[in-house]
C-alpha positions, -999 to 999 in steps of 0.1 A, spaced: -229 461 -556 -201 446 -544 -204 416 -518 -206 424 -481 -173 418 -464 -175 398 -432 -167 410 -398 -143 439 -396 -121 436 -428 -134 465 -440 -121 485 -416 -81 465 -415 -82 469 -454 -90 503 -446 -65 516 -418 -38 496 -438 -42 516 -470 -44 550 -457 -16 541 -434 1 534 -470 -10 566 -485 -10 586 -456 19 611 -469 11 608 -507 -25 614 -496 -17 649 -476 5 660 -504 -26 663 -532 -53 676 -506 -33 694 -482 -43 727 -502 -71 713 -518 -98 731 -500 -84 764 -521 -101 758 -554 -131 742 -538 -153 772 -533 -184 754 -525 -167 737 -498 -149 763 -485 -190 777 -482 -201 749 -467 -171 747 -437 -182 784 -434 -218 777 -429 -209 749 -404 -187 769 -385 -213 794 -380 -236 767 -367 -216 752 -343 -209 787 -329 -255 797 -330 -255 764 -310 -231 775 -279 -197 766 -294 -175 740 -282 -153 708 -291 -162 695 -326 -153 664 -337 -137 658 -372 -142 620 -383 -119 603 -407 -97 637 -404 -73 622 -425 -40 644 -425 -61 669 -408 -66 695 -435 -102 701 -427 -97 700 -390 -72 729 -394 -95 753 -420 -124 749 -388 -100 760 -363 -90 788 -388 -131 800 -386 -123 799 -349 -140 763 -342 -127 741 -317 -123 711 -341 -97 684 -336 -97 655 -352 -103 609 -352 -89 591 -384 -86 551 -383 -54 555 -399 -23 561 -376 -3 571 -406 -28 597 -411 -26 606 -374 8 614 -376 5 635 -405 -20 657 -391 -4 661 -360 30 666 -376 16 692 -403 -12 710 -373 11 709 -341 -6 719 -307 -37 705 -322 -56 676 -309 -58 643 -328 -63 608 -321 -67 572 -338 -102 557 -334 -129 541 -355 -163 558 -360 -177 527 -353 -170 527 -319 -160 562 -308 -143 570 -277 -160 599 -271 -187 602 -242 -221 608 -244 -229 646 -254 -193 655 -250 -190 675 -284 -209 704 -301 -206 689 -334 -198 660 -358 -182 672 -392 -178 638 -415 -162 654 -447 -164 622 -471 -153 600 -445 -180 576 -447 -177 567 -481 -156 532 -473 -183 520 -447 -207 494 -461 -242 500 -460 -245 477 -431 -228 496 -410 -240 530 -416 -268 536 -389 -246 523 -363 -216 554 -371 -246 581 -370 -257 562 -337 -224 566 -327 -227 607 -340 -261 610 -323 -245 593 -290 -217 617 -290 -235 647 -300 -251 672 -275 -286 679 -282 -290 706 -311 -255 704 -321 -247 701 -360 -237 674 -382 -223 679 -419 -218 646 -436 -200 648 -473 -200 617 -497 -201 609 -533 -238 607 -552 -246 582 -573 -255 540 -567 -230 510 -565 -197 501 -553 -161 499 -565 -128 484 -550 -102 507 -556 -69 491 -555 -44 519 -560 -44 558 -552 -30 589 -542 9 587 -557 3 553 -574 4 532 -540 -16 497 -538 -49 499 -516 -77 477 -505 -105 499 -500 -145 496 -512 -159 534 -524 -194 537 -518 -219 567 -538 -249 574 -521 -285 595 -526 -285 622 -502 -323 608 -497 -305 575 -482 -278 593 -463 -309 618 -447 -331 591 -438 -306 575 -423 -292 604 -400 -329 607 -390 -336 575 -380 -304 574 -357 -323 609 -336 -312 638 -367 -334 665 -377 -322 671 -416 -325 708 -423 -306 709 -454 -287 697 -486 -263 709 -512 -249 694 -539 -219 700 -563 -205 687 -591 -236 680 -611 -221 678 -648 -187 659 -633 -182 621 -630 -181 623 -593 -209 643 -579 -208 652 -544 -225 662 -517 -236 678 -479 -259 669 -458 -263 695 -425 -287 683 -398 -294 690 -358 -287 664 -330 -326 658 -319 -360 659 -331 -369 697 -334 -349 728 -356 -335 752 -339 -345 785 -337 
């Protein structure tokens, strides 16, 4: 495991390299969702939540260049989209115009209290250190109206990495986490989450993934 960083350098290492990778970055997963089948299941099965639960505004954190954001609206959710990156920003909101999208850190959203009808973070919480984990599904559960979803993707596995370059051959700063889905459940429950399910993908690959799909409060839905 890699040392805690102090403060907020996580998260200024962070913006900065996606604002230095923002357009490589959309370039290799702008159609990347099209040979991910499983994925592509998983938005699906989202999507189809959001709208059992009332419908409404859904909130895509760490949108990146918006990609994600743009197949939801596609399965007719109202999804727009919060990156920490205003590189990223721009990209999303150049490549989805008429499409809302904002800069802001899921640390600290500046959303108010029950005022979406779902959280989708699609491997967007993979750069936060453990530390600071429960506070961004805090911030979910704060935002979240009761019995809403929330779909979290990350990578499986234990341990840390720096990666220092990416996406076109650019320089970054940025610390990967991998995860147990166990880990990642408990702690969506403990910040007010019912967990109601879990898929995973990628078994025999060196980068297994996966989803975690869970209810804003303490009961399931009907």
């Amino acid at each position: 495991m890699w040392p805690t960083m102090d403060g907020d350098e996580w998260l200024a290492d962070t913006r900065a390299s996606y604002d230095t990778v923002a357009e490589s970055y959309a370039e290799l997963v702008g159609r990347a969702l099209e040979g991910q089948p499983f994925l592509r299941a998983a938005l699906g099965l989202f999507a189809g939540q959001v709208g059992s639960a009332g419908g409404g505004a859904v909130a895509d954190v760490g949108c990146g260049p918006g990609h994600v954001t743009a197949y939801l609206r596609g399965l007719g959710v109202e999804a727009f989209g919060v990156d920490l990156s205003p590189g990223m920003v721009e990209v999303a909101r150049r490549e989805n115009p008429g499409v809302r999208f904002e800069v802001g850190s899921m640390t600290e959203l500046a959303l108010g209290d029950g005022s979406v009808a779902g959280v989708v973070a699609f491997w967007s919480l993979i750069h936060v250190p453990d530390e600071g984990v429960p506070g961004v599904f805090r911030q979910f559960r704060r935002v979240v109206r009761d019995g809403g979803p929330i779909m979290v993707g990350f990578h499986v596995g234990d341990g840390s990495r720096v990666k220092t370059q990416g996406y076109g051959g650019h320089p970054m700063k940025v610390h990967v986490h991998r995860r147990r889905p166990e880990r990642v459940a408990a702690w969506m429950r403990d910040a007010g989450f019912t967990v109601h399910a879990e898929m995973r993908m990628g078994l025999d690959q060196g980068l297994p993934g996966a989803i975690v799909f869970g209810y804003a409060g303490r009961e399931l839905l009907s």
